[in-house]
C-alpha positions in Angstrom: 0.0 0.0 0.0 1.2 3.5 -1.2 -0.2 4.5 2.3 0.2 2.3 5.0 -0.5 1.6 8.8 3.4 1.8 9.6 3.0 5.6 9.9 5.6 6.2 12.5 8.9 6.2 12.6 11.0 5.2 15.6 12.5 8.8 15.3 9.4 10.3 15.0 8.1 8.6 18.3 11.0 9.5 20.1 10.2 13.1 19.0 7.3 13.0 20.6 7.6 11.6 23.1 10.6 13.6 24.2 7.9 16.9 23.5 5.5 15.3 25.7 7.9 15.1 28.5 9.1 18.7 28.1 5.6 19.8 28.5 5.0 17.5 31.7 8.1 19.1 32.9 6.8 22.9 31.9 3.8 21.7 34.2 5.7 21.3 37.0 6.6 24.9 37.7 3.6 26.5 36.8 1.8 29.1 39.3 -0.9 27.4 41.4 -3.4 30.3 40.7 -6.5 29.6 38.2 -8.7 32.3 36.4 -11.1 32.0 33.4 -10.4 31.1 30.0 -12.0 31.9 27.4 -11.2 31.3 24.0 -11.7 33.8 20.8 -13.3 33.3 17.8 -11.3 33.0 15.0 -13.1 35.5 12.9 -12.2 38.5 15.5 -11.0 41.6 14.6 -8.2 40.8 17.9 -6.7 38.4 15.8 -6.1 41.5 12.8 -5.1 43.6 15.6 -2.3 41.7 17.3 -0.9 40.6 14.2 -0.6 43.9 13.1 1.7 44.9 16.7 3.2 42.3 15.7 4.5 42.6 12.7 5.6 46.1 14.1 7.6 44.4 16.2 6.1 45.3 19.7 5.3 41.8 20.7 8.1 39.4 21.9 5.8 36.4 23.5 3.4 35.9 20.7 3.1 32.6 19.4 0.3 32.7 16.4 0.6 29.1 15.5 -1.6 28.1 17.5 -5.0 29.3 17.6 -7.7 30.4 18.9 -6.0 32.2 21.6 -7.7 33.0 25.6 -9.3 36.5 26.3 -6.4 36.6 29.2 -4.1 35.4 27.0 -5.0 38.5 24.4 -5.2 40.9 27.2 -1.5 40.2 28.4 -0.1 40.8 25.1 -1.8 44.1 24.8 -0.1 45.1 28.0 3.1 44.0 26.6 2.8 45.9 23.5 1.6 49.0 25.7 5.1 48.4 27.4 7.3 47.9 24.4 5.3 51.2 22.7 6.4 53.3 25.6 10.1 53.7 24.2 8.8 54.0 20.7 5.9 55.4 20.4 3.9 54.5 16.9 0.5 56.0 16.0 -0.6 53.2 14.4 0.3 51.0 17.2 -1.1 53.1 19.8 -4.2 53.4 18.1 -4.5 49.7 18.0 -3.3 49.1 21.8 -6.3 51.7 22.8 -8.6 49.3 20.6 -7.6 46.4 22.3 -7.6 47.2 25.5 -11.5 48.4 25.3 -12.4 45.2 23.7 -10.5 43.4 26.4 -11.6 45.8 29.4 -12.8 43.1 31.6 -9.2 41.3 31.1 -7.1 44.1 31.0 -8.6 45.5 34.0 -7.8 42.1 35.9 -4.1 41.9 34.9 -3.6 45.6 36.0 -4.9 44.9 39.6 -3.3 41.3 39.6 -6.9 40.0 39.8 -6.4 37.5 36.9 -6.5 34.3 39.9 -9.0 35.7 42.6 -12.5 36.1 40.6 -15.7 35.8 41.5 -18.4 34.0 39.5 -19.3 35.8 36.7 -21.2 35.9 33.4 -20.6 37.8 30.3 -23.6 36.8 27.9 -23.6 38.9 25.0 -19.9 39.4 24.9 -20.5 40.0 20.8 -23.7 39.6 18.6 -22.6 39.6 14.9 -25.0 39.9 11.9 -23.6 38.4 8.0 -25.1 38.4 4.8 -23.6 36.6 2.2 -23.9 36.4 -1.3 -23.2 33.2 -3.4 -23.1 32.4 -7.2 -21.4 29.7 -8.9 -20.7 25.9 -8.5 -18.8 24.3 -5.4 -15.8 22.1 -6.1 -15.6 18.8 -4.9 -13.4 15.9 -4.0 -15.1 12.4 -4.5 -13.5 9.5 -5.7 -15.7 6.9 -4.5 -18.9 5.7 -3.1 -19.8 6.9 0.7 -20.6 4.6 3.1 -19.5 1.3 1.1 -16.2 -1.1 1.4 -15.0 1.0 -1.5 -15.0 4.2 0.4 -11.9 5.2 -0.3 -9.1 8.0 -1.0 -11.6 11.2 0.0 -15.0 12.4 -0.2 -15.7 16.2 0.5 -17.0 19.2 -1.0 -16.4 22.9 -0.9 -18.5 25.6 1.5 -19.1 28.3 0.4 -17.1 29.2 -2.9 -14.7 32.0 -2.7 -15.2 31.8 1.7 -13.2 29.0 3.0 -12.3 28.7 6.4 -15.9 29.7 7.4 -16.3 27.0 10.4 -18.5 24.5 7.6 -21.2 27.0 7.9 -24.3 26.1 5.7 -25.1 28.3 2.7 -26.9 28.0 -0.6 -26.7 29.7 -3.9 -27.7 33.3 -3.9 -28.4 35.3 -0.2 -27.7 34.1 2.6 -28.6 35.4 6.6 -26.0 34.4 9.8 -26.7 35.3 12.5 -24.2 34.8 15.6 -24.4 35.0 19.4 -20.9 35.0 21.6 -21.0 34.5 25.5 -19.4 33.1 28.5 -19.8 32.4 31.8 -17.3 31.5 35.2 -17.4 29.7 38.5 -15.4 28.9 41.1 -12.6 31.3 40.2 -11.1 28.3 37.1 -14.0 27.2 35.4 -15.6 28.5 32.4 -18.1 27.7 29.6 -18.3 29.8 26.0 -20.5 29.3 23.3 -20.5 30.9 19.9 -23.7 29.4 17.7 -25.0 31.1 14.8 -28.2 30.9 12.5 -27.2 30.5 8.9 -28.8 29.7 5.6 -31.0 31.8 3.5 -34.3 33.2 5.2 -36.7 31.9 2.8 -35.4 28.3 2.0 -33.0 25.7 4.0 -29.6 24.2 3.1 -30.2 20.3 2.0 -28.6 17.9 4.6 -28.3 20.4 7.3 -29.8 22.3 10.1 -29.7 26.2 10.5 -28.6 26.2 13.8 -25.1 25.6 13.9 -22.4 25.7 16.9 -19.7 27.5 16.2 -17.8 27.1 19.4 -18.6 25.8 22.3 -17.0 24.3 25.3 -16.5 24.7 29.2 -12.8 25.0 30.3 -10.9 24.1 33.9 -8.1 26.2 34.2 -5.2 25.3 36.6 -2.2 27.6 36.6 -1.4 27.9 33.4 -3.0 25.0 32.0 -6.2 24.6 30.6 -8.4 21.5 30.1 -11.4 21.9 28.3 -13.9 20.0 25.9 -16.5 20.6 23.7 -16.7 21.7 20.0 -13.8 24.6 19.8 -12.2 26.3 16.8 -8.7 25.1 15.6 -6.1 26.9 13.4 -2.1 25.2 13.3 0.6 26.7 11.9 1.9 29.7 9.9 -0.5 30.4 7.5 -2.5 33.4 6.5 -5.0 32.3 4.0 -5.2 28.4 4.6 -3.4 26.0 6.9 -2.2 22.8 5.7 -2.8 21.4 9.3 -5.5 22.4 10.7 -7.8 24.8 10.2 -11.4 25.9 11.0 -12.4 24.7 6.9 -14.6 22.4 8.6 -17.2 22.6 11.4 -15.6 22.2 15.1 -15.0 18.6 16.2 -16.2 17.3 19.5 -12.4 16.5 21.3 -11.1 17.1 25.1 -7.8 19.5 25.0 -4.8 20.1 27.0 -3.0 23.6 26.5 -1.0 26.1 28.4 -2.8 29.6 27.9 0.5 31.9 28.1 3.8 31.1 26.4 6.4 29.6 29.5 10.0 28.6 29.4 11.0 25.3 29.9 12.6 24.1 33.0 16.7 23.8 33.0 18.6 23.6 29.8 15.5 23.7 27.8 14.9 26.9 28.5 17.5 27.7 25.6 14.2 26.3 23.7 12.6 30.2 24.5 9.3 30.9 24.5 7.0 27.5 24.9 3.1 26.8 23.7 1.6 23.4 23.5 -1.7 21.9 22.7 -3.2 18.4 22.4 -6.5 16.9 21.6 -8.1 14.0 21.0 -11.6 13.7 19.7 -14.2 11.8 17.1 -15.1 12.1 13.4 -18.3 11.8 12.2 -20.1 8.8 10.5 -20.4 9.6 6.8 -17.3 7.2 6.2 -17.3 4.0 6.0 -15.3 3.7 9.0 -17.9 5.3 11.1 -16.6 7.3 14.3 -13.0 7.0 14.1 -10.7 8.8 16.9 -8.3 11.8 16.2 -5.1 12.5 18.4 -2.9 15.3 18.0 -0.3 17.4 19.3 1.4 21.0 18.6 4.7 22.1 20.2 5.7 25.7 19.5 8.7 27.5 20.5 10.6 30.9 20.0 14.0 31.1 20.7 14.8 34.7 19.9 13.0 37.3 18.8 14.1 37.2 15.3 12.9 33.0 15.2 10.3 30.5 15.6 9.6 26.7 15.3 7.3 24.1 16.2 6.4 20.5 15.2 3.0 19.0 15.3 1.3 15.7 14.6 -1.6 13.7 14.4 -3.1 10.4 14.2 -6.4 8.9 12.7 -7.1 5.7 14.0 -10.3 3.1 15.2 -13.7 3.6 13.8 -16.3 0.9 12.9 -15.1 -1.9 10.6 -11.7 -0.9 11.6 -11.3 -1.8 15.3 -10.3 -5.2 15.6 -8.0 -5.0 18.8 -8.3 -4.4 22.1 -6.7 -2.2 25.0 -3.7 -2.4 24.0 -4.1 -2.1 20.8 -6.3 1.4 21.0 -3.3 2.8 23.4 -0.9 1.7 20.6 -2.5 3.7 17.6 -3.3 6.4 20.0 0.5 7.2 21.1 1.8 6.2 17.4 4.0 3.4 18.9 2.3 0.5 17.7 -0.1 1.7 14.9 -1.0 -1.7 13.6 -2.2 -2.9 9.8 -5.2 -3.1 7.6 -6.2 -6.6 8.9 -6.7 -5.5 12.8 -7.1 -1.8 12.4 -5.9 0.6 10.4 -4.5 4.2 10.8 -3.5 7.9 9.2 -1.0 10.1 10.5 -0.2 13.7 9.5 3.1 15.6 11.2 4.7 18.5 10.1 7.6 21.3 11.2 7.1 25.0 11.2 10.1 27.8 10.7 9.4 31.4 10.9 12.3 34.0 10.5 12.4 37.5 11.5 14.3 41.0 9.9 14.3 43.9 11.3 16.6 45.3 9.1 13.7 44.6 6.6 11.5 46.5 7.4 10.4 44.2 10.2 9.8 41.3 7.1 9.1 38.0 8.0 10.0 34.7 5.9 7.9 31.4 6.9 8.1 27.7 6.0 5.7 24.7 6.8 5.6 21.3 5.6 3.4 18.5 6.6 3.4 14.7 5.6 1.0 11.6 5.4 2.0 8.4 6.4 5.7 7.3 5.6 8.0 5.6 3.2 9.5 2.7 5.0 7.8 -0.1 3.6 8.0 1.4 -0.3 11.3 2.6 -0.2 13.3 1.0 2.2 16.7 2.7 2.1 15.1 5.8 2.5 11.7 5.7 4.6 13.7 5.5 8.0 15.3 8.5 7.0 12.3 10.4 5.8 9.6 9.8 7.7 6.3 11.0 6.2 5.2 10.2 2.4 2.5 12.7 0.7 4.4 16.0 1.6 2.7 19.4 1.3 4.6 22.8 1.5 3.6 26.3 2.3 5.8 29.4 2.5 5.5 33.2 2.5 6.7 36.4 2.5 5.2 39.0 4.6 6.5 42.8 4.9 4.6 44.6 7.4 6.1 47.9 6.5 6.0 48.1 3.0 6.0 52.0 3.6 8.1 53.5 6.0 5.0 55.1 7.6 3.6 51.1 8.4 0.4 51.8 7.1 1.0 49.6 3.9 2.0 45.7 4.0 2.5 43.3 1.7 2.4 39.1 2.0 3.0 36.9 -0.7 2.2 33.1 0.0 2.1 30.2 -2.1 0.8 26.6 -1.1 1.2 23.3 -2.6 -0.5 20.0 -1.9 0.0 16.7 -2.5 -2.0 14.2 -4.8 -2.6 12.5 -1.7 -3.1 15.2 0.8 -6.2 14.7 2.9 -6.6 11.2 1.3 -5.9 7.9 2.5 -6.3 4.4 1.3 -9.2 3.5 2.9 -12.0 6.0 4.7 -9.6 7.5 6.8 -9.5 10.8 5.4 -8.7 14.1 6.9 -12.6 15.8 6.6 -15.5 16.0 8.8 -19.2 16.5 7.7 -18.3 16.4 4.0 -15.5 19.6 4.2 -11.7 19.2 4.1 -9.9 20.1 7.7 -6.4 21.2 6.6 -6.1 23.2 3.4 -9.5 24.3 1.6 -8.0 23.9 -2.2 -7.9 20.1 -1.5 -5.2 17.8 -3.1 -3.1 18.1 -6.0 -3.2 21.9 -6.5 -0.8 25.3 -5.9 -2.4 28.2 -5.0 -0.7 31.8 -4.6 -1.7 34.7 -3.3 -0.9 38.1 -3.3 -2.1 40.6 -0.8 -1.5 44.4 -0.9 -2.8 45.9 2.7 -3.3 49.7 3.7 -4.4 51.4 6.9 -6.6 54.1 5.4 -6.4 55.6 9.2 -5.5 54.1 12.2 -9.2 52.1 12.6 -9.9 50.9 8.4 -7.8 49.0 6.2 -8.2 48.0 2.6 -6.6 44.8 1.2 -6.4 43.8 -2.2 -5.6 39.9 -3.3 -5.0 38.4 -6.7 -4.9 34.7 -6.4 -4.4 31.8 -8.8 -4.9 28.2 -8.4 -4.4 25.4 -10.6 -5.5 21.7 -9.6 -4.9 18.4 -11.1 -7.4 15.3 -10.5 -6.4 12.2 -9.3 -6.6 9.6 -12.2 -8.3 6.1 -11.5 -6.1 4.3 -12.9 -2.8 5.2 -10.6 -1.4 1.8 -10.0 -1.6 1.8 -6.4 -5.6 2.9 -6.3 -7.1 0.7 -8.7 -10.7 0.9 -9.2 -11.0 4.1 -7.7 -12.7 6.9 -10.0 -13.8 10.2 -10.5 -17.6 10.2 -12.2 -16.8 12.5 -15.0 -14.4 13.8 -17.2 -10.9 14.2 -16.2 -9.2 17.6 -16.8 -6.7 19.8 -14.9 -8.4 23.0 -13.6 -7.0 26.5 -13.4 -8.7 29.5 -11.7 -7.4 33.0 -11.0 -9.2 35.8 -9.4 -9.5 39.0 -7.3 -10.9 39.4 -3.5 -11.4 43.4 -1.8 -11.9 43.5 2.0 -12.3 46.3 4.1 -12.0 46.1 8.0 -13.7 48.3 10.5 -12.0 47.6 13.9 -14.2 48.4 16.5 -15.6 52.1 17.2 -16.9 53.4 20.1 -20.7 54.5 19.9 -23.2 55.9 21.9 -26.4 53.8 22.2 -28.9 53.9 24.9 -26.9 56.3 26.8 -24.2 53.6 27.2 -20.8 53.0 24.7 -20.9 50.7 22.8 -18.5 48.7 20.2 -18.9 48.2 16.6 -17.0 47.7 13.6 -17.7 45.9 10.1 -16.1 43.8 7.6 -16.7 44.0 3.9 -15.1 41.3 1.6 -16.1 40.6 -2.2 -14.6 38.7 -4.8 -14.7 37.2 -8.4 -13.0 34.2 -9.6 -13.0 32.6 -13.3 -12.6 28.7 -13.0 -11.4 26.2 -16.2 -12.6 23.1 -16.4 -14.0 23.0 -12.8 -13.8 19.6 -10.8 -11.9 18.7 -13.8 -14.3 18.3 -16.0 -13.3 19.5 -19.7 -15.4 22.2 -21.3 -16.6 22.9 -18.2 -15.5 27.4 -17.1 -17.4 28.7 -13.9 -17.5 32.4 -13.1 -17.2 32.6 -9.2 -18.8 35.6 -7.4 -19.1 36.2 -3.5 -19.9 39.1 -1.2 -20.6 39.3 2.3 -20.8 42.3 4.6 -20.7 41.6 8.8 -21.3 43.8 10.9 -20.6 43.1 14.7 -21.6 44.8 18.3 -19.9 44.4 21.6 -22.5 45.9 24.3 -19.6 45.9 26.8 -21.6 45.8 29.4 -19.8 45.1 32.8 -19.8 41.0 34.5 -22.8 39.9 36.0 -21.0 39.0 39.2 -21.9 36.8 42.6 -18.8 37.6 45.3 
């Protein structure tokens, strides 16, 4: 098999297992104190904000490969920037802080009185309310190269959301208008636990989405918080690794899956001589797919290890491991423990299994205009079987890449950036041998342009003032289908005509960062985002003769009441 069970090297095991013993030792010197954690949506303006400080250089402890990122978490790194903008002062910068730090009053105000770890029970229930219309034209792309739910389920079965709006959290929509409507809120107790939910209505008003319900969770899960380390499960957001439009990890492509995870909410130092490591963040999770493979249920594990060792440098490793399911869990303990930990991940006859690791690098010039230069690669599964001399050596088969450029200060002013990324995917990325692929509810979780393409993008940015920006992308993407009669997948098949498709196209977006307004004799914050596009698509889903023109538009508009905790002492 091109793809098989053997998906782990003894080097890569020792890897991680020498990872997960740095983090137990991280543990150990951790603060006693607890507080609230709560994470943030993905789709907040915070996330614009910090990487903005960022790339101004006025954050030293910000680790953005792993995301969502904690309210308390946020509100730290504002008051770091606030320090750093003392000795040189920036207007864009300390417009931005000032925007933060109303957005994160609550937090802020905690970590200025050292209240972060002695908090009473609380409840914040309209933390945002955010209102979406989206408009829709043109045919989704798909990835199907075999039958659902039969023996032959094989290789990868998924479709595209909404065209021209990955990363959307798998939110239902149709062809022409569409209505979301989302509700953020959170509540404490106890002084360490939490619960936050983000759930939206979505789907046009007059008609529903085939196959799926309007109400939809975006996020939701209740969090213990001890020290520095959060446990927490439910249905939460994920974004790994370094990059801006897509992730070829994990991303939030797909709808949140249920999973319990393990994550220190600030960045640490290691204990002893690993502290030469720098800055430290970790997550790991393990949850369950969802049935519409023919290995129904089957368990995810994963890990993410990210660290900074100077300012100008960053790296991190992270891994994962699909394994069990119906029809595919012929073992017992030991065995599940095995595929779990990726010692012993078994064979097609007792149980199969698909792993995904990859390694970061980000690199840092401040001579550069503050530029940054990032790298990412992830594999499937491993070589040791197929090529002998060389599998042991390089331990995942099925390797993705995904680099970029980014210059944050394209004009000396920093109101102009520029980031150039391109992506490439593997003709087996996502897939696997049998129904073990990398979606969930029928959308892809790493990368949303699916295997077997290249995408680039180019993205000019300006802050029209200190509170809007404009952005401007040209993209182009060319895919190529993955033939049935590849020797090592026979009898697998695409139902139509196979052709390689090419699309190239143009997206505007315009960012309101949250403004203060007077309603109801109380302020109030708002802000809006505004993103249209237009792609032209040959020989879409690879079938010849067959040219799509692309549109999208959607307009958000989001309130934060701000009103203060409701609070039991």
């Amino acid at each position: 098999m091109l793809l098989s069970a053997h998906c782990g090297t003894v080097r890569s095991r020792v890897i991680f297992g020498a990872l997960a013993l740095l983090w137990l030792l991280a543990t150990e010197s951790v603060a006693r104190g607890s507080t609230y954690v709560v994470y943030i949506p993905l789709d907040s303006p915070i996330y614009q904000e910090l990487d903005t400080l960022n790339g101004l250089g006025l954050l030293d402890t910000y680790l953005a490969e792993i995301k969502p990122i904690s309210r308390i978490e946020a509100a730290r790194l504002t008051l770091e920037a606030e320090r750093i903008l003392d000795d040189h002062p920036q207007p864009l910068a300390n417009s931005l802080v000032r925007e933060l730090k109303a957005e994160l009053k609550e937090e802020v105000g905690w970590l200025e009185n050292n209240r972060e770890d002695y908090l009473p029970a609380m409840a914040r229930p309209f933390e945002r309310l955010q209102l979406q219309y989206i408009y829709s034209r043109g045919d989704q792309r798909r990835w199907q190269t075999s039958q659902v739910g039969t023996p032959a389920d094989q290789s990868i079965n998924a479709r595209e959301g909404t065209p021209l709006l990955p990363n959307n959290d798998g939110l239902p929509t149709a062809p022409g208008s569409n209505e979301v409507a989302s509700l953020y809120g959170w509540i404490g107790a106890g002084g360490f636990l939490s619960a936050y939910a983000d759930g939206a209505l979505a789907g046009p008003l007059t008609r529903s989405v085939p196959g799926v319900g309007r109400l939809q969770p975006i996020s939701a899960a209740a969090v213990a918080d001890f020290g520095n380390i959060a446990l927490s499960f439910g249905m939460e957001q994920m974004w790994w690794g370094t990059g801006y439009f897509n992730s070829i990890s994990q991303s939030n492509n797909a709808s949140p899956f249920p999973a319990i995870r393990l994550q220190n909410v600030h960045p640490t130092l290691l204990p002893s001589v690993f502290r030469y490591l720098g800055q430290f963040r970790s997550q790991f999770f393990f949850g369950q797919m969802d049935d519409q493979r023919y290995f129904w249920h089957p368990y995810l594990f994963g890990q993410i290890f990210s660290f900074k060792p100077l300012p100008t440098f960053e790296f991190g490793v992270d891994h994962a491991i699909m394994f069990a399911g119906r029809h595919n869990n012929n073992y017992g303990l030991t065995g599940f423990l095995g595929r779990a930990t990726g010692f012993s991940t078994g064979s097609p006859a007792d149980g199969n299994t698909h792993s995904r690791g990859g390694i970061y690098f980000k690199f840092y010039f401040p001579s550069l205009r503050n530029s940054e230069i990032y790298l990412e690669t992830m594999g499937q599964d491993n070589l040791t079987n197929e090529v002998r001399g060389i599998g042991r050596f390089l331990p995942f088969l099925s390797v993705s890449y995904l680099t970029g450029i980014y210059v944050p200060r394209l004009t000396q002013d920093g109101l102009t950036d520029l980031r150039l990324e391109v992506e490439y995917t593997d003709v087996n990325e996502e897939q696997h041998s049998d129904s073990l692929y990398w979606t969930y509810e029928g959308q892809v979780m790493g990368t949303s342009v699916g295997p077997n393409a290249t995408r680039v993008d180019l993205q000019l940015g300006r802050w029209l003032n200190p509170r809007n920006k404009l952005s401007l992308d040209a993209f182009y993407t060319q895919q190529a289908p993955y033939h049935s009669d590849h020797a090592s997948y026979p009898g697998q098949f695409y139902p139509y005509p196979l052709g390689n498709e090419h699309s190239g196209g143009l997206q505007v977006d315009f960012l309101q960062l949250p403004e203060t307004l007077r309603l109801l004799k109380r302020p109030r914050l708002a802000g809006t985002h505004l993103s249209a596009a237009v792609e032209y698509v040959r020989d879409l889903n690879y079938q010849s003769n067959s040219d799509s023109m692309r549109l999208m538009f959607s307009i958000t508009g989001y309130l934060m009441p701000n009103f203060p905790s409701l609070k039991w002492e």
